[in-house]
N, C-alpha and C positions, 0 to 999 in steps of 0.2 A: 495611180489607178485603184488601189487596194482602197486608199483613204476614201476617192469618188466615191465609190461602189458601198464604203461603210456610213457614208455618209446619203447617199439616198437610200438604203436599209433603213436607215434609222425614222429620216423622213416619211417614209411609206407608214411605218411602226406610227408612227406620231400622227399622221393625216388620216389613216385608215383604223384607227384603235379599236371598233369593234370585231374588224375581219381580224389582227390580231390578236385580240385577245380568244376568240373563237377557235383559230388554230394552234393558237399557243396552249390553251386548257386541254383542248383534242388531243396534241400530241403527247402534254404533259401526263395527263393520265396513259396513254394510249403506254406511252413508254415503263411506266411503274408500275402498269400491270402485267407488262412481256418482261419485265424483268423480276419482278415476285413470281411469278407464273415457269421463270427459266429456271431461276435457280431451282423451285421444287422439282421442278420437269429433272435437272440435272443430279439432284438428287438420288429421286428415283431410279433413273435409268444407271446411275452408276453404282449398283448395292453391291458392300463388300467387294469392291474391286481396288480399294484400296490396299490390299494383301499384293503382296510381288506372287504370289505362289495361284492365285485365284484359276488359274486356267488348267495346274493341275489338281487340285482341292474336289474332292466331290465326296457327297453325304450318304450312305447308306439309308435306304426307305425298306418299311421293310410291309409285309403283305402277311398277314397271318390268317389263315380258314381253320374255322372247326365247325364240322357237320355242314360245310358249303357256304356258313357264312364269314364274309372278309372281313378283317379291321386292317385300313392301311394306316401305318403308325410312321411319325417320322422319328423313332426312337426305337434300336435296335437291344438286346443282348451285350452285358459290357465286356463277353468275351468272344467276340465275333470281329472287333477288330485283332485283336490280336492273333486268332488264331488265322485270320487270311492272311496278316502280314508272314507268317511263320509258313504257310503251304502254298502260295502263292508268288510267285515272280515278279507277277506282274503287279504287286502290291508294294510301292517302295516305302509303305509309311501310315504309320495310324494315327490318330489322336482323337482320344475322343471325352466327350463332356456330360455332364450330368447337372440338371436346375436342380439347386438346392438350397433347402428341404422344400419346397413347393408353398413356404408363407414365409414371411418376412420374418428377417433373423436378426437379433436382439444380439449386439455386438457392442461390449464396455471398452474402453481402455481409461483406468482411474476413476475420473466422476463424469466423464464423459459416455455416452451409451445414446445410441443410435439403432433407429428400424432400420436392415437392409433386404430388399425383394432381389435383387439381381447379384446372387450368387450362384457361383458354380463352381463344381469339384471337375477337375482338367487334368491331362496327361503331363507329365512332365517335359514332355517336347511341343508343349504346346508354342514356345515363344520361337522354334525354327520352323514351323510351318505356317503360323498366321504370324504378318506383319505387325507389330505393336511399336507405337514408338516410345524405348525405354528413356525414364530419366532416374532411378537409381537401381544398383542391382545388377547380378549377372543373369542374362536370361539361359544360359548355358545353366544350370545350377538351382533356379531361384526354385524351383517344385520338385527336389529331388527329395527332400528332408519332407516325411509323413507330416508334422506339424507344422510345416511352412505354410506361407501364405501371399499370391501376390495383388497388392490391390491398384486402384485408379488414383489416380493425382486430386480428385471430386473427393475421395475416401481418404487420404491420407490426410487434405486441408481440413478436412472437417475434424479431424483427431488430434494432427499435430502440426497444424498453422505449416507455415513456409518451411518448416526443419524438416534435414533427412530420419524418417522414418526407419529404416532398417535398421533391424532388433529389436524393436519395439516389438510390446505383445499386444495383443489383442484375445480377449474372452467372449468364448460364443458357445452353447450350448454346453457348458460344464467343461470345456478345454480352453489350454491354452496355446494358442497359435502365435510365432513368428515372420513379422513382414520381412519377406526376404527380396520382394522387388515393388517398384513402381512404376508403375505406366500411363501413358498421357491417355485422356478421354478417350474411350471408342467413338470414332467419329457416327452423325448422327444413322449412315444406310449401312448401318451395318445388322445383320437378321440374328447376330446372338450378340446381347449389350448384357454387361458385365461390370462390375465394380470392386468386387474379389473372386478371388479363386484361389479354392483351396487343391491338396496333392492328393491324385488316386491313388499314393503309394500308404496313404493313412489305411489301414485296415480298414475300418469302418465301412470306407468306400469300396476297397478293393474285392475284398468277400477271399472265401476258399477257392482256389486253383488247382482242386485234385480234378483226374476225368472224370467223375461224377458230377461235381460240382458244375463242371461245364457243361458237360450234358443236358445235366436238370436246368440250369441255367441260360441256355440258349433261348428255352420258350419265354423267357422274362425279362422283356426289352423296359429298359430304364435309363440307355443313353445314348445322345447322339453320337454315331458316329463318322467320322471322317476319314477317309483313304487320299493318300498321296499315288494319284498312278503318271504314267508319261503323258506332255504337253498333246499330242497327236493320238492320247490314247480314244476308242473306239466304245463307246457307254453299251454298245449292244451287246461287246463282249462279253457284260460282267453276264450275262444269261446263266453263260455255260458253267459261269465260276461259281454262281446260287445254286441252279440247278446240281452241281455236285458235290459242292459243302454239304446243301440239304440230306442229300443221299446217302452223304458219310457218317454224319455226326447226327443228324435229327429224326430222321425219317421211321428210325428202331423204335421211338419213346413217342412220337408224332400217330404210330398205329396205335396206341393206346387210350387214344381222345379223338380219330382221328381229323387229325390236324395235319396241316401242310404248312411250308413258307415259302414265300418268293424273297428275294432282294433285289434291288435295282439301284443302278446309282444318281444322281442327280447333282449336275454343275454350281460348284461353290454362286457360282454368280447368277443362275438362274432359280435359287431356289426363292428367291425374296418374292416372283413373279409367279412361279408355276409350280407349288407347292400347297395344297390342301390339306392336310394330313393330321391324324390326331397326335396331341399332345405336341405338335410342331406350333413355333412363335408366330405372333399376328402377319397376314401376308399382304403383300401389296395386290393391286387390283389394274390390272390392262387397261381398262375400260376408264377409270378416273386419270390415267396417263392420256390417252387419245383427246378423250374430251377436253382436259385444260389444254394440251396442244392443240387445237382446235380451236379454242376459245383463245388463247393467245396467237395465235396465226390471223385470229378473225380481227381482234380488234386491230394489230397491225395494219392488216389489211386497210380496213374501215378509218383508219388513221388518217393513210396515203391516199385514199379516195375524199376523205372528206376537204385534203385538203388541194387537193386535184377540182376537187367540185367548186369550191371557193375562188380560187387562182382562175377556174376557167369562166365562171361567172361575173367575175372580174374585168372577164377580157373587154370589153366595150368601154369600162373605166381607164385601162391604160393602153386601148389601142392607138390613141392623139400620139400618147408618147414614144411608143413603139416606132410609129411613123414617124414621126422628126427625127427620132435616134438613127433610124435610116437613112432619112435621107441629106442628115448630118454627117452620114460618112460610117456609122456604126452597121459592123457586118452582122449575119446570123450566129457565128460562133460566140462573137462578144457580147450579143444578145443571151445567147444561150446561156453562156456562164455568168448574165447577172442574174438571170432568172433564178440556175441552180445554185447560186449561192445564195439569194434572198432564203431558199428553202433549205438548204445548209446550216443558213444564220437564227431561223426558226428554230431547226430541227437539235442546235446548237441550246439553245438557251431551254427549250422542251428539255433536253438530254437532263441539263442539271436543275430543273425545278422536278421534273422527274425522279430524280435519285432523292430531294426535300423530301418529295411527296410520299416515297416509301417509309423513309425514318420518321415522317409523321405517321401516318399509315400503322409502322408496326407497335407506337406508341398509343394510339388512340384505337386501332381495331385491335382485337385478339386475334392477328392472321396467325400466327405462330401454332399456337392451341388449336386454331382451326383447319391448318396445316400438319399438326401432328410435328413439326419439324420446327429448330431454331436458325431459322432465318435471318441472317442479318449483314449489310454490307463490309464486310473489313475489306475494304480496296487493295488497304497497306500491306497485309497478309495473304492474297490472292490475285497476285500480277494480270493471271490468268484473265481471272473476270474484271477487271479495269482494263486490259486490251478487249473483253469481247462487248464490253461497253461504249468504248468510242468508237468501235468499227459499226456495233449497232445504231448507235446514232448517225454517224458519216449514212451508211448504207441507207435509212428511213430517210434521211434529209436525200440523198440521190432519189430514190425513188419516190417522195413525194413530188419535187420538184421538175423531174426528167420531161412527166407528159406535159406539164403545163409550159414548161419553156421551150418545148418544140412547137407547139400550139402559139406560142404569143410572138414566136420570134420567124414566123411563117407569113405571119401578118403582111400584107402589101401595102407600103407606104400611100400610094396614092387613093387606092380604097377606100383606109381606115380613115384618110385625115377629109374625107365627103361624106363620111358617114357610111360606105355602103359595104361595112363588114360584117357578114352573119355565117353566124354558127352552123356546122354540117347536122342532118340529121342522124350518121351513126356519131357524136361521139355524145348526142341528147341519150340517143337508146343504152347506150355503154352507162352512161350515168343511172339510167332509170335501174337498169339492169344489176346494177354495184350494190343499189339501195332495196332494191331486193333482195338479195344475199343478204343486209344488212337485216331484212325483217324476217328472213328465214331464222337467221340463227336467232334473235331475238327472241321470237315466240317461240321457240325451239326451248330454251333456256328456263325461258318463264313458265311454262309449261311443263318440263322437266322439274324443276324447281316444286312446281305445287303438289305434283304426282308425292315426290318425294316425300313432301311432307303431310300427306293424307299417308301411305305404307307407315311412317313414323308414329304418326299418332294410331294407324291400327295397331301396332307393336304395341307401343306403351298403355294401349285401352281395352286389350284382349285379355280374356282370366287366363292366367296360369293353372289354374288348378292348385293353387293356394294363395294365402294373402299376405302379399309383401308389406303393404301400408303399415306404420310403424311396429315394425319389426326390427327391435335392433340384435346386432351382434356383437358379443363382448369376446375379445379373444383373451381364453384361458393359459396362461402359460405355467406348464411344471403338472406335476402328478399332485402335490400336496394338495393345492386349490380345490384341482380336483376332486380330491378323496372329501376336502371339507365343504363340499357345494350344499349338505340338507343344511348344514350352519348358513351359508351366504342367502340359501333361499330364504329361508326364516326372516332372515334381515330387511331383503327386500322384499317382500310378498304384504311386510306392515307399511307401504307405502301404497296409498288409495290407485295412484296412476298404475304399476303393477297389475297386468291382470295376468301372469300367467309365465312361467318358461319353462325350459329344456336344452340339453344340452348335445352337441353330437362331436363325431370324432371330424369332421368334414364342414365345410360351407354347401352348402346345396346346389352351389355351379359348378363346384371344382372336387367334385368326388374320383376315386378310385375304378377303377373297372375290374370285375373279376368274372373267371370262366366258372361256372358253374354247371355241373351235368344234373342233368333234369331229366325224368322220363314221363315221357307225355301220355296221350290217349292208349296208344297201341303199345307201352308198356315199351317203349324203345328209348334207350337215352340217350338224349339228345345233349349237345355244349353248349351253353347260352352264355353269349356278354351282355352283363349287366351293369349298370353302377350299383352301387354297395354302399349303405353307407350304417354303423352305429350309433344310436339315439338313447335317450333315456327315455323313461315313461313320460308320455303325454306329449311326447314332440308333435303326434300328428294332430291336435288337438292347438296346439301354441300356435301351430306354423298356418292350421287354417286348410290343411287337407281337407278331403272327404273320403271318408271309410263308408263305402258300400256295402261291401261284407264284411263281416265277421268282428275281429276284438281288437283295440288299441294293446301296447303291450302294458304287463302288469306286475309291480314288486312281488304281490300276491304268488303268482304262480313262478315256481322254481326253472320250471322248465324254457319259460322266456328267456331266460339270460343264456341260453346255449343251443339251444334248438327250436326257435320260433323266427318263422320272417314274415314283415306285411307286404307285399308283393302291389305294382302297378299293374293294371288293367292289360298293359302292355304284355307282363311275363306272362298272363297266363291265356290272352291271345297266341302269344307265338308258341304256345303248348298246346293249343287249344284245348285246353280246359272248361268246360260249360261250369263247372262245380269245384273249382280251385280250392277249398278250405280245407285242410287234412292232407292236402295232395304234399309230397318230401322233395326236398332239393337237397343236393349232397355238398356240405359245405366243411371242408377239413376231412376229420375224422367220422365225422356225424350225420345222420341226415336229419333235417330239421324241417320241422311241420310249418306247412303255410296259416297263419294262423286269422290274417286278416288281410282285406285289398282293399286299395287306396286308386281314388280315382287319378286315372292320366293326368300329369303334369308336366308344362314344362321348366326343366332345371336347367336349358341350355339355350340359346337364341335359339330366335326363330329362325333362322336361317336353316336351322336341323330339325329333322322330324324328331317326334318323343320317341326317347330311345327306354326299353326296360328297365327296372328301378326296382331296387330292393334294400328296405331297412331290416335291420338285428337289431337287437338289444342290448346296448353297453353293459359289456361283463365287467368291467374291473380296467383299472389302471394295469395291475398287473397281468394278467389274461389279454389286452389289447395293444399292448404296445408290439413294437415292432423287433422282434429280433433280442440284442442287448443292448438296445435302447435306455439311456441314462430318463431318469424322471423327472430330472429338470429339466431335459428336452420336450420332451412331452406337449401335445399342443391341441386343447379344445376346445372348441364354441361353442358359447353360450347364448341361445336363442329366447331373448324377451318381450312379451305382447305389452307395450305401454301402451296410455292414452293420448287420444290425438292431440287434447290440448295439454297446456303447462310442459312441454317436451323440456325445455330447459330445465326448468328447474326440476323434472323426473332425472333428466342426463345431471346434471349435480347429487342429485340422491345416491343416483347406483356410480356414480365416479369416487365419491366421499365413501362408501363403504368397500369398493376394491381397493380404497388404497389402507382401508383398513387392516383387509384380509392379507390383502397382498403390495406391501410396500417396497418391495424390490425392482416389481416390475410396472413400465409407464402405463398409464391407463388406456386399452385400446379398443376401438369399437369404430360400429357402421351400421348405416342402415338396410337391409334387404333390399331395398328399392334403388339405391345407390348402386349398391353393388353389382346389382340386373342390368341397370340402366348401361353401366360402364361396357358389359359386351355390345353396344349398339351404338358408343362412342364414335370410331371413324364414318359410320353415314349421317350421325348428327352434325357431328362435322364439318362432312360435305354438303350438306343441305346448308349450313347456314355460310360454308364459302362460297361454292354458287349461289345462291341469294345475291353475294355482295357484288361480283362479276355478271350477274345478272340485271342490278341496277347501273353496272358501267357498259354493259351494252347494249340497253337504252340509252343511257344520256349520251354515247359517242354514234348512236344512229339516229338520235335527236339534230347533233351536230350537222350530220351528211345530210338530213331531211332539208335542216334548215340552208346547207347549200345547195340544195338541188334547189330551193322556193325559192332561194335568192338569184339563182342562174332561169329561172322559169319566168320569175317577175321581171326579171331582167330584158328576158327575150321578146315579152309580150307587153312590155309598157306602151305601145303605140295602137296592140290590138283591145287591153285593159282601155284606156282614152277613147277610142271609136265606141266601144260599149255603151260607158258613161254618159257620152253624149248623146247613144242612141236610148238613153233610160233606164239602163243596168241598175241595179243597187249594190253596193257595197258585198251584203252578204252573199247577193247570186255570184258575185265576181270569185269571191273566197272562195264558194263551193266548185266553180270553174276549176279553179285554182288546186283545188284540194282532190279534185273527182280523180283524177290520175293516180296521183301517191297514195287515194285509200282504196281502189283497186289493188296495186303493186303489194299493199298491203294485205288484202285480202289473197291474192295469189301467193303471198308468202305465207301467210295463218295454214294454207292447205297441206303444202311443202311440209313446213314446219311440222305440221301435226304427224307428218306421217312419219319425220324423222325422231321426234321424238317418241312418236309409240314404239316403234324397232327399240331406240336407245334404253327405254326407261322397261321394257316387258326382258331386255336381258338382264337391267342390269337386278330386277325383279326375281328373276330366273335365282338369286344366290336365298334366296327365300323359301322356305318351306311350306308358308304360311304369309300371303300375300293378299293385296286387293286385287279386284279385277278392273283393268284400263277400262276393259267395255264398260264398265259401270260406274267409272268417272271419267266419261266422254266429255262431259259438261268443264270440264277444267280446258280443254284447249279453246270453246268460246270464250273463255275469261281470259285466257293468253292472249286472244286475236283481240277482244276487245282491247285491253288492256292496251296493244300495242297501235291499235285503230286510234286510240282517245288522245295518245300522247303523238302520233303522227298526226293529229286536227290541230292539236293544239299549239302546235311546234309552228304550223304552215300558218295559222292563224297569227298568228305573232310576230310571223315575218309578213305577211302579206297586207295586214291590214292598212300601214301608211299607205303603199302603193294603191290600194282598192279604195282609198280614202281622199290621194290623192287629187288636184285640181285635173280633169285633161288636158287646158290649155297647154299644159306643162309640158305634156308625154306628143301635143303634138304640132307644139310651136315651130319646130323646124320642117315641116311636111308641105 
């Protein structure tokens, strides 16, 4: 029986080779998109829960007001975990982490030396609270020794090939540190990714411990922290435990700026989802989780129907057969199960050109990079997802095949074999109605899609309020350089492309924030957060500001290097200041005179409104460094106006004389424009993933179109004939033909629109600085169109034999 059944499968395959190839491509794609589409989806939804501890793990946020304005930060005080686990019960455990140094860290071992951005300084219990899976090392131990260090299995290959590393040194920053443990990759959903970590028992990190220190150091959040409370603990709790820490320990020092703080906690596992916070790591977004499940629930969907429309358009092709199978003795059960296994057998062979299609797929497209994520099938290492593979396959082949084999096998022998079996008219409307939904989300997409990319291009074509266009940045490493930069200018400035630099202590996305008391109009002093940043002479000039008032800073005047700021339009709005020049901010010891204002810009996505901004005047290597900060740590950029053409070979000029100046360290540089661009990475992103799931839900509604026109032509080949012969033409038939589905069509463009303005005006909502939908209305007619021309053209293409057709033909048995 099995062989019968493989053996007219195969036949059908072979007789009917456009109907399967049509559902075989349907399905084949259909399935390599719900399965790139799963795994992301699986991803996402399971952040950092790879931890055994995730349920009791949660992160201190913390809430800081001065003079009633808030900064909520996800980065706490580095003695606030400890001192809750010390006066609290209910606190069974701290651990907490610090990014460091905030730029990529220059790490030797022998002649090997490598850039690393994902470091971090960690508790020594970090490896009993988050789950790591170790491969050398005691994690009991490994961060107990100040100079220890533990890195990733990524870190260790890169240094010392397949051999165990421990005891090995490593040099960063003028020390030496010993690898004391290894650990395997941080898997990709996890919200703090890591590649060393160093111990917060190094002084450096740890700071002073008297009551003072703590005190003064509460207001100065620099690290995340984490608390271990009970599985069933209650997040509303911690109110009471903020609210009277603040009380205790902050509130004395807090009257003196007055300032407050809240703390709150937030679940290890939902912070990847519902966490906006400053200085907190890139977040996921709800909103692109819904929409792919949606967009993969759809094509699913649209799979099983297209191939439901196919099968049932069919039916007048295999009803002879149906009929003698009956009245040969074959029941409806035996019916039924060759039906669902013909779509079993489909849904079979979809399954594994499906799983082809992705390994081509992630070869030929950049889904991964467009994904953010390393997606890729290891079957052999993931049991998991090979059982939720062939169950997904079994399950699309049940459900493609279920309605069509109750439909066929319902059939009444005597009917079918006189010709007089016709279709009901609800399972015509259920059809029409399926391909509907198909054109909803279509124009939905495509429209989504364009919006997207019209906000994209206002991003990227809007002024900053300075000019990024070649601007590049050279990162300075060590105080020497530094001290020798009128030497390195001299050098480069004889180069014609050269028109101009400066240097600062910051990149101009990634500055510092600092409280500054300011007294405004009414002579009342006010605490403003601002970014901060120190420049040399002429940066606002390099960078392409505009100074509205007053004076760039000047070697000339002594008093710029310690008490002069150029202030943003911003600071002296929220002073309001009519006349800001001369007006003091208190900064240190000093008050220092506003000396010039520089027009609003922005240094941060747009996503954020312009926040206040304030340049100083680089004093000195010595005078700015931080603390007792070593000078070969030391880290500055240097900002250069080159010209737009001959860039290569200007980047070989100024590459060949730092390695002049400075042969120790690798040549390192970027463009401003680069740099900008990167905070607006994940919606470029998404705009060009959806594009590509945007042309696969066209062409798998292309597919359903064309079995709806082939179940239509089907149905009216006898009323197509009576036309013909009454003097139709061909193309008045097509239009016949076509007039239904480009209604259906247009009923869905309406839908469509209205679901994509909700979708796209939220997801718009994360913008500060946006378009207006009203004012690119005209993008959902180019959707509708769009999806009208490929719905003519699809129906045209099946239709026309039949409209072309002889009638004798359609009505030789009448």
């Amino acid at each position: 029986m099995f062989l019968s059944f493989i053996k007219i499968t195969l036949r059908i395959l072979y007789r009917e080779k456009v109907y399967a190839i049509i559902n075989i491509a349907g399905l084949s794609i259909a399935i390599a998109c719900c399965l790139i589409l799963g795994m992301w989806l699986r991803s996402e939804l399971t952040y950092d829960q790879h931890h055994k501890n995730h349920r009791q793990i949660y992160r201190v946020e913390s809430d800081y007001v001065f003079d009633g304005s808030s900064t909520r930060t996800a980065v706490t005080s580095r003695y606030l975990g400890p001192m809750l686990a010390e006066e609290y019960p209910e606190v069974r455990g701290f651990v907490r982490f610090r990014k460091f140094p905030g730029f990529k860290l220059l790490m030797r071992h022998e002649e090997k030396a490598y850039f690393w951005g994902t470091v971090f300084v960690a508790s020594d219990n970090v490896f009993d609270a988050f789950t790591h899976n170790i491969i050398y090392g005691d994690p009991k131990t490994a961060l107990v020794d100040p100079a220890s260090m533990a890195v990733s299995e990524t870190f260790s290959r890169m240094y010392f090939g397949d051999t165990n590393p421990i005891g090995k040194t490593i040099e960063s920053n003028g020390k030496i540190r010993k690898i004391t443990l290894v650990f395997a990759d941080l898997p990709e959903n996890s919200h703090l990714r890591y590649d060393a970590l160093f111990s917060f028992n190094d002084k450096e990190f740890a700071g002073d411990d008297t009551v003072t220190a703590r005190q003064n150091g509460l207001w100065n959040p620099n690290d995340y922290t984490y608390l271990l409370m009970s599985e069933d603990y209650n997040i509303r709790d911690f109110k009471s435990i903020s609210d009277a820490f603040f009380k205790k320990h902050m509130a004395e020092i807090g009257k003196t700026f007055n300032g407050t703080w809240n703390g709150w906690l937030q679940p290890l596992k939902d912070i990847h989802f519902n966490s906006r916070l400053l200085y907190d790591e890139p977040a996921g977004n709800r909103i692109y989780v819904y929409g792919f499940l949606a967009v993969a629930v759809f094509i699913l969907l649209v799979a099983c129907i297209n191939y439901m429309n196919l099968a049932t358009a069919r039916a007048a092709k295999r009803a002879k057969e149906v009929g003698i199978q009956k009245i040969l003795g074959s029941g409806r059960s035996r019916l039924m199960f060759q039906f669902v296994g013909e779509s079993l057998f489909f849904s079979i062979i979809s399954l594994f050109l499906g799983l082809v299609l992705i390994e081509v797929a992630l070869k030929l497209i950049p889904l991964n990079q467009l994904m953010g994520k390393n997606i890729s099938l290891n079957l052999s290492s993931d049991p998991l997802l090979l059982i939720s593979i062939i169950a997904f396959g079994l399950i699309l082949g049940l459900l493609s095949g279920l309605y069509p084999a109750i439909h066929l096998s319902a059939m009444k022998p005597l009917t079918v074999l006189i010709g007089r079996h016709k279709t009901g008219k609800g399972s015509s409307f259920l059809r029409q109605l399926l391909v509907l939904v198909q054109f909803i989300v279509s124009v939905s997409v495509i429209a989504c899609t364009l919006l997207m990319a019209i906000q994209m291009q206002y991003v990227s074509s809007k002024s900053l309020g300075f000019n990024k266009e070649n601007r590049l940045i050279v990162t300075l490493r060590g105080a020497d350089l530094v001290e020798n930069m009128p030497t390195v200018k001299k050098e480069l400035i004889n180069n014609h492309n050269v028109l101009g630099m400066a240097f600062s202590t910051h990149k101009i996305n990634n500055t510092p924030i600092a409280y500054l008391n300011i007294k405004n109009n009414d002579n009342v002093t006010k605490t403003l957060s601002a970014n901060i940043m120190a420049v040399s002479q002429n940066f606002v000039d390099v960078i392409g500001m505009e100074l509205i008032a007053g004076r760039d800073f000047s070697k000339e005047q002594i008093t710029d290097k310690k008490i002069s700021f150029i202030i943003s339009e911003t600071v002296a709005k929220n002073m309001k200041w009519e006349q800001p020049l001369g007006k003091s901010i208190e900064y240190g010891e000093a008050d220092a005179k506003v000396i010039g204002v520089v027009k609003d810009f922005h240094h941060e996505s747009l996503k954020s409104k312009i926040q206040p901004f304030v340049l100083r005047m680089f004093s000195g290597v010595e005078q700015d460094k931080v603390g007792n900060q070593a000078r070969e740590t030391m880290i500055y950029y240097l900002y250069i106006n080159i010209r737009g053409n001959e860039i290569a070979q200007t980047l070989d000029f100024i590459k060949t004389k730092f390695e002049e100046f400075d042969p120790e360290h690798p040549f390192e540089f970027e463009f401003l424009d680069d740099t900008l661009n990167k905070m607006y990475l994940s919606e470029t992103n998404l705009m060009g993933l959806i594009g590509i799931f945007a042309g696969v839900c066209i062409f798998i509604s292309c597919l359903g179109l064309f079995g709806l026109a082939a179940f239509t032509t089907e149905l009216r080949t006898k009323e197509i004939g009576i036309r013909k012969v009454l003097g139709a033409s061909t193309w008045k038939i097509i239009l016949m033909l076509a007039s239904r589905i480009l209604l259906l069509v247009l009923g869905g463009s309406l839908i469509a629109s209205l679901i994509a303005y909700y979708a796209m005006d939220e997801w718009l909502a994360d913008f500060a600085y946006r378009i207006s939908i009203n004012q690119a209305i005209w993008v959902f007619f180019i959707a509708a169109a769009v999806a009208a021309c490929v719905a003519f053209m699809t129906i045209v293409l099946q239709s026309l034999k039949t409209a072309q057709a002889n009638p004798v033909e359609a009505l030789r048995h009448e």
